[in-house]
Backbone as XML, in Angstrom:
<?xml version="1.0"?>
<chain id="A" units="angstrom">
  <residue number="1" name="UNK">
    <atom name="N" x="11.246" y="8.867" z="8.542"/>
    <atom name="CA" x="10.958" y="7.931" z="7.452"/>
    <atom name="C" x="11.167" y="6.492" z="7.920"/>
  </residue>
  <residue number="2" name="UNK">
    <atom name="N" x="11.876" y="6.001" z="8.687"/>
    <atom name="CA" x="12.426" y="5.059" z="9.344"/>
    <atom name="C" x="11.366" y="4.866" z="10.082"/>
  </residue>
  <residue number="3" name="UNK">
    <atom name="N" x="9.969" y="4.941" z="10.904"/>
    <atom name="CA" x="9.422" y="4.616" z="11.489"/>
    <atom name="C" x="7.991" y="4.539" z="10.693"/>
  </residue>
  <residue number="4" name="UNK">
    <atom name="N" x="8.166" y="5.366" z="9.170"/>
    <atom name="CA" x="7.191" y="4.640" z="8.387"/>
    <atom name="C" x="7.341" y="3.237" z="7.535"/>
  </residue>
  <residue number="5" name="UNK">
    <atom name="N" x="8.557" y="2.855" z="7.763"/>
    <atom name="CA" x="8.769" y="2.517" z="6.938"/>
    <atom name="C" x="8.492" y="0.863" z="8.041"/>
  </residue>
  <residue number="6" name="UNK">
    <atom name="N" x="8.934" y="0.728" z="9.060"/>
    <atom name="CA" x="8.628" y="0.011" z="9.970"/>
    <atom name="C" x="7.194" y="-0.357" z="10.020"/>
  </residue>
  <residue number="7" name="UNK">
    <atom name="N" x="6.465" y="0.823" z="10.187"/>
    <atom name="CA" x="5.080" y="0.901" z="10.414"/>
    <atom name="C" x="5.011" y="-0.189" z="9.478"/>
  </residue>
  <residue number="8" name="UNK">
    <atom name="N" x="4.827" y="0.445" z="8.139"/>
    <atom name="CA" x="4.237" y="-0.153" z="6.760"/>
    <atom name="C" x="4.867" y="-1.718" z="6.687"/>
  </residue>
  <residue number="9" name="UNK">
    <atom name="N" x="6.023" y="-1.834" z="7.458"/>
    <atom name="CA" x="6.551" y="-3.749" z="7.338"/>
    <atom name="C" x="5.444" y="-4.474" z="8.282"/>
  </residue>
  <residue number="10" name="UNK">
    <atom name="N" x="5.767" y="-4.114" z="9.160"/>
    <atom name="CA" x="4.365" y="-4.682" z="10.257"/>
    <atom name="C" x="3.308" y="-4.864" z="10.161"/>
  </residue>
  <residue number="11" name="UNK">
    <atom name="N" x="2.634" y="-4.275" z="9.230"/>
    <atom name="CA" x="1.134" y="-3.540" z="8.548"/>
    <atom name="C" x="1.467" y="-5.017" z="7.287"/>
  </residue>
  <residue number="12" name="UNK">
    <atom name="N" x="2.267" y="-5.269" z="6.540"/>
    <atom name="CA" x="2.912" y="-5.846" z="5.569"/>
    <atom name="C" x="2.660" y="-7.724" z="6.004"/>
  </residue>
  <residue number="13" name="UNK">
    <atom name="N" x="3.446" y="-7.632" z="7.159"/>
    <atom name="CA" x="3.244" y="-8.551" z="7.539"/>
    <atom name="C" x="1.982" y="-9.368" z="8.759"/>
  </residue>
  <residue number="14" name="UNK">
    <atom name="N" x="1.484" y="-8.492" z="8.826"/>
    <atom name="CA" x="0.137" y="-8.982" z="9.630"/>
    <atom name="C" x="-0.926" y="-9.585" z="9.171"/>
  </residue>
  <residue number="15" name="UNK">
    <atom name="N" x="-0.568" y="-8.665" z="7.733"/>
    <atom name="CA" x="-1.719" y="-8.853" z="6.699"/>
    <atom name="C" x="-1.257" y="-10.429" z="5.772"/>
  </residue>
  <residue number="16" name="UNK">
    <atom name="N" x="0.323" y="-10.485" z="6.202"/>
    <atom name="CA" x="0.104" y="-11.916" z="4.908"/>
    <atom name="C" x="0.003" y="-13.199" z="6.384"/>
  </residue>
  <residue number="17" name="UNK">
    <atom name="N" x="0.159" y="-12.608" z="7.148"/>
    <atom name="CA" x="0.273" y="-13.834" z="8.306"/>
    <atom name="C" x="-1.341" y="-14.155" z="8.460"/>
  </residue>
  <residue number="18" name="UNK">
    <atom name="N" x="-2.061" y="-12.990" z="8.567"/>
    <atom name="CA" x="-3.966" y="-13.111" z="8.420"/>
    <atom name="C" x="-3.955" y="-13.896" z="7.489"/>
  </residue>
  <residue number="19" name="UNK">
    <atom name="N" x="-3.476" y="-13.514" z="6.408"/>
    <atom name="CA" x="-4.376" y="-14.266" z="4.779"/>
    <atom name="C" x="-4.072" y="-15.990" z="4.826"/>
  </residue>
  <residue number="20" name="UNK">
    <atom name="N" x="-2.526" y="-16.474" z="5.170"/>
    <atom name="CA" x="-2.596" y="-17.603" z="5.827"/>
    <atom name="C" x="-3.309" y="-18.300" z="6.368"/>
  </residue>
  <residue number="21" name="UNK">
    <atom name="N" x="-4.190" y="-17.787" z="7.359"/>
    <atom name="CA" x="-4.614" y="-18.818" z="8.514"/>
    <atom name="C" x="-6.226" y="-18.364" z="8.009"/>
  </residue>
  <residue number="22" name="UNK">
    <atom name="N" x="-6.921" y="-17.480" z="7.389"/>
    <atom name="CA" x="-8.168" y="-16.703" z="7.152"/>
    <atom name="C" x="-8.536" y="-17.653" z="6.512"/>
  </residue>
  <residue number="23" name="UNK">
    <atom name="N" x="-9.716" y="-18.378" z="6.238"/>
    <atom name="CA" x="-10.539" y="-18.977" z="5.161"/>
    <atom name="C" x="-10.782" y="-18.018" z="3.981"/>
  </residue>
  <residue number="24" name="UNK">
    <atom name="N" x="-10.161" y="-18.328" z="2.772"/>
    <atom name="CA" x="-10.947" y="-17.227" z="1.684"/>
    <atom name="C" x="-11.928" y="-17.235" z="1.101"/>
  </residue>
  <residue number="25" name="UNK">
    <atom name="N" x="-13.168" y="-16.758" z="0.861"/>
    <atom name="CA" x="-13.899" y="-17.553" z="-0.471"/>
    <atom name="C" x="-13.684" y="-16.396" z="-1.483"/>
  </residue>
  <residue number="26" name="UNK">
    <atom name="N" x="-13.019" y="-17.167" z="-2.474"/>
    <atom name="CA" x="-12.809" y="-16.512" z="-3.854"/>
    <atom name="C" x="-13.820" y="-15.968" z="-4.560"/>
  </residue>
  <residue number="27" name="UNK">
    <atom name="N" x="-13.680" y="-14.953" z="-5.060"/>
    <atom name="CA" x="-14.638" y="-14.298" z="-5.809"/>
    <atom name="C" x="-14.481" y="-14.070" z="-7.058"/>
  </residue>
  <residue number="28" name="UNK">
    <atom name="N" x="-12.739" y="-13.490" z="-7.092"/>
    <atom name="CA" x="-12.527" y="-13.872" z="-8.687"/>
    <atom name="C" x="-10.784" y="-14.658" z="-8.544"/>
  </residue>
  <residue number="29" name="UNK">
    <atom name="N" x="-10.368" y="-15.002" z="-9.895"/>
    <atom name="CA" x="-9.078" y="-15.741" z="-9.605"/>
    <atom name="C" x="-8.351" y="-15.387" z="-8.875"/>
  </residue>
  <residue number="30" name="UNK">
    <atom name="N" x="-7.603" y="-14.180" z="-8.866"/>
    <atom name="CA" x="-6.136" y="-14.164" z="-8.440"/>
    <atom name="C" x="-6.424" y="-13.584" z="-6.904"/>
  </residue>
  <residue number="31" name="UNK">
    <atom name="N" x="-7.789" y="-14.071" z="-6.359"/>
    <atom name="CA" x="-7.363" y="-13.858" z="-4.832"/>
    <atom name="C" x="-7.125" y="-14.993" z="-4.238"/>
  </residue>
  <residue number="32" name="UNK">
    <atom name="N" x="-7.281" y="-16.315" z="-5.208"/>
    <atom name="CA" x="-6.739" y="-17.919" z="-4.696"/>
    <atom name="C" x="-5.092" y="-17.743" z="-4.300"/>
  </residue>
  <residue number="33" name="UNK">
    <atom name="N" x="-4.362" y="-16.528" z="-4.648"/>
    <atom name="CA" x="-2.857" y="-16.422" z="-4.277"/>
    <atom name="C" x="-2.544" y="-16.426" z="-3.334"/>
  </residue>
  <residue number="34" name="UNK">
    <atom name="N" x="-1.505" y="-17.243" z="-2.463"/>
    <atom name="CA" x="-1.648" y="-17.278" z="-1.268"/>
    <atom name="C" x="-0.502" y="-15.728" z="-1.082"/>
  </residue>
  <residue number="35" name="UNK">
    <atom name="N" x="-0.880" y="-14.691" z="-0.360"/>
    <atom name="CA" x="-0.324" y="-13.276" z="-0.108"/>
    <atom name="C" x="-0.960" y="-12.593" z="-1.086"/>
  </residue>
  <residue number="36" name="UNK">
    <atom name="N" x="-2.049" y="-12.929" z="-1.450"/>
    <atom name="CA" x="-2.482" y="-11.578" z="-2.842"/>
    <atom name="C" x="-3.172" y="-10.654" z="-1.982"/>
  </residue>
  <residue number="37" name="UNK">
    <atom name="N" x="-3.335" y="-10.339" z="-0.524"/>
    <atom name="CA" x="-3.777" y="-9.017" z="-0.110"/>
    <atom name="C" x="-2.850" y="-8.603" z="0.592"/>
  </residue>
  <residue number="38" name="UNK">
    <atom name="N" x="-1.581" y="-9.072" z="0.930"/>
    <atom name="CA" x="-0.227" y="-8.617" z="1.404"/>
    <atom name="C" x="0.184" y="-7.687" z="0.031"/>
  </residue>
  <residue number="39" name="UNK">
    <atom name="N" x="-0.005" y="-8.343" z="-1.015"/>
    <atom name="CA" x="0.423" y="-7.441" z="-1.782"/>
    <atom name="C" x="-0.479" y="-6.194" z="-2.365"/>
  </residue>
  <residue number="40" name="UNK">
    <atom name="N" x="-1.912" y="-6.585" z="-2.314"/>
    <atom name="CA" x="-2.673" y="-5.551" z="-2.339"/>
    <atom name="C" x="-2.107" y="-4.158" z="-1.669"/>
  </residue>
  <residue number="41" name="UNK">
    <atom name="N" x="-1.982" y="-4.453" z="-0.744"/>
    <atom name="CA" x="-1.866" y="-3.777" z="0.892"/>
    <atom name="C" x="-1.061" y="-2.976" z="0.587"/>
  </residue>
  <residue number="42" name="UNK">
    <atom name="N" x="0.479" y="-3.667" z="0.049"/>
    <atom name="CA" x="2.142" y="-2.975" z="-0.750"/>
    <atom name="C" x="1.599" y="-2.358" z="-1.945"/>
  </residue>
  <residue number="43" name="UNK">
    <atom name="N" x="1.076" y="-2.304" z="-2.508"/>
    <atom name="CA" x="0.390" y="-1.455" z="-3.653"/>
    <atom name="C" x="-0.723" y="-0.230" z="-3.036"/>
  </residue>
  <residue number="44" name="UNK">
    <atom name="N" x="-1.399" y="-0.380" z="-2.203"/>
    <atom name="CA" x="-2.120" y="0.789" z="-1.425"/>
    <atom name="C" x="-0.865" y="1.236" z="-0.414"/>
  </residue>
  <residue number="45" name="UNK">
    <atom name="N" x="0.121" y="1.339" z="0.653"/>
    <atom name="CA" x="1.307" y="1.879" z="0.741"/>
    <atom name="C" x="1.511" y="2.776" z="0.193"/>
  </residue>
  <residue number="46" name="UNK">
    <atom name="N" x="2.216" y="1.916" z="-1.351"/>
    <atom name="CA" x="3.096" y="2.716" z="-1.701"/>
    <atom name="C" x="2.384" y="3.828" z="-2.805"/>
  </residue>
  <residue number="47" name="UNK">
    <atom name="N" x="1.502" y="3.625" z="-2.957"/>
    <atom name="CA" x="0.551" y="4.498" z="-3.403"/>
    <atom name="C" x="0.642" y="6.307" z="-2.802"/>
  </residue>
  <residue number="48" name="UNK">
    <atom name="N" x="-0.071" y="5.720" z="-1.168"/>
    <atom name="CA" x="0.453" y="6.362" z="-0.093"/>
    <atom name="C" x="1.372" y="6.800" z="-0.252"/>
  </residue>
  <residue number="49" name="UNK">
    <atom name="N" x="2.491" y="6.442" z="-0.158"/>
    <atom name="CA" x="4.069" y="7.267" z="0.162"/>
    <atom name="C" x="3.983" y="7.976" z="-0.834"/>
  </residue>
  <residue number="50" name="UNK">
    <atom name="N" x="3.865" y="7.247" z="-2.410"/>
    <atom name="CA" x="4.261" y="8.596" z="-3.611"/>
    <atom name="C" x="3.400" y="9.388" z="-3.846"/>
  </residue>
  <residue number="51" name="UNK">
    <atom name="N" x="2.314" y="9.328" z="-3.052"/>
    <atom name="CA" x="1.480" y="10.731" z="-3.016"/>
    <atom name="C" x="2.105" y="12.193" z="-1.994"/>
  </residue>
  <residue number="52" name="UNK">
    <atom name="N" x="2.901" y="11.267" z="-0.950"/>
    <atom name="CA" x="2.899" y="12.082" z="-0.153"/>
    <atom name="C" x="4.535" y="12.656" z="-0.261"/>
  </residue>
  <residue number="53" name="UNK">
    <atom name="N" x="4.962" y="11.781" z="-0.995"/>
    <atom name="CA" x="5.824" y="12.337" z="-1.777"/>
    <atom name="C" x="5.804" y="13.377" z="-2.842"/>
  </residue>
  <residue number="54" name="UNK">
    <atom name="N" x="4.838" y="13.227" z="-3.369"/>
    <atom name="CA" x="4.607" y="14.289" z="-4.746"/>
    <atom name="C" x="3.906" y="16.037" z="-4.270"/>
  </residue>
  <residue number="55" name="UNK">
    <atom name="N" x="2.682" y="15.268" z="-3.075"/>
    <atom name="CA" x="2.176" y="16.241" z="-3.121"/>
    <atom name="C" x="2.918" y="17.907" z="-2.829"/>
  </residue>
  <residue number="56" name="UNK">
    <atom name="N" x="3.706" y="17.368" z="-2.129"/>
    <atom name="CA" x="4.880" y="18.963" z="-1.657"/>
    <atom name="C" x="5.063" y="19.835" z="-2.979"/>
  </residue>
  <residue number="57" name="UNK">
    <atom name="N" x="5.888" y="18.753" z="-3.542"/>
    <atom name="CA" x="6.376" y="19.649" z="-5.377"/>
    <atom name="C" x="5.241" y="20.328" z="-5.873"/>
  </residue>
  <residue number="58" name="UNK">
    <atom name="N" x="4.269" y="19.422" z="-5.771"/>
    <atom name="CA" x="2.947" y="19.816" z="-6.609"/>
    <atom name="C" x="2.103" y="21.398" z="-5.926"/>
  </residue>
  <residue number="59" name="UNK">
    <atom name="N" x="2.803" y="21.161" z="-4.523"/>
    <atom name="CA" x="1.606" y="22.955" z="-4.218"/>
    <atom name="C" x="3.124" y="23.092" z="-4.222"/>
  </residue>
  <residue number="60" name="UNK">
    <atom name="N" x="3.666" y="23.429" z="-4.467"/>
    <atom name="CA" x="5.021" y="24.429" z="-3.722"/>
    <atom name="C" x="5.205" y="25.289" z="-5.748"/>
  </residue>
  <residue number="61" name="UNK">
    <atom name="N" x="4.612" y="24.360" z="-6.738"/>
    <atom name="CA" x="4.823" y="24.876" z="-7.960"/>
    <atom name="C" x="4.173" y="26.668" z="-7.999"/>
  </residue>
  <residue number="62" name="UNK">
    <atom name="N" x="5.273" y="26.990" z="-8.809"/>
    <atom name="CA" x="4.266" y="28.532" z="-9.621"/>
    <atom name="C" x="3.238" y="28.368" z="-10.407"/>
  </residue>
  <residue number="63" name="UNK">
    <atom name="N" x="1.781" y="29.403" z="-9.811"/>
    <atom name="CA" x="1.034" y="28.984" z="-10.793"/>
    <atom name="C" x="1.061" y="29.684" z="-11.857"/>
  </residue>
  <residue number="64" name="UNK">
    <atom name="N" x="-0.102" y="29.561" z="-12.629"/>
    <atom name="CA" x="0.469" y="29.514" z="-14.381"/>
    <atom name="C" x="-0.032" y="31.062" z="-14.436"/>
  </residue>
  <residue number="65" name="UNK">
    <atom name="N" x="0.695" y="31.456" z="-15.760"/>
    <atom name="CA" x="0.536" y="33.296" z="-15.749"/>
    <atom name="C" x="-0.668" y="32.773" z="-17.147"/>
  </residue>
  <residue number="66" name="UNK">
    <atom name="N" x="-1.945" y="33.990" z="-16.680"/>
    <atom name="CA" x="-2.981" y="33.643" z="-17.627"/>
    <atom name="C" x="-2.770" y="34.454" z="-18.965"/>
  </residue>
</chain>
């Protein structure tokens, strides 16, 4: 977990150090934020993780008696 979690900082920060220096052209408001695809990015993540978190519980369940 410790080396995803690394991964995903690096990944984290590449992406707000890009959006910095990148020319944007806006398309709608809130991508004028300066880090609004750093945080995109932390919202697709962690998306990621609690899927891959869930998915175990979710097949490991009993299925249903008909």
């Amino acid at each position: 977990m410790k080396k995803v979690t690394i991964v995903a900082a690096t990944v984290l920060l590449l992406t707000l150090i890009a959006d910095l220096f990148v020319k944007q052209y806006v398309i709608f408001g809130p991508e004028d934020f300066p880090g609004y695809y750093m945080l995109y990015a932390l919202a697709g993540i962690g998306i990621i993780l609690l899927a891959g978190w869930l998915l175990p519980i979710v097949l490991r369940r009993k299925p249903a008696d008909d």
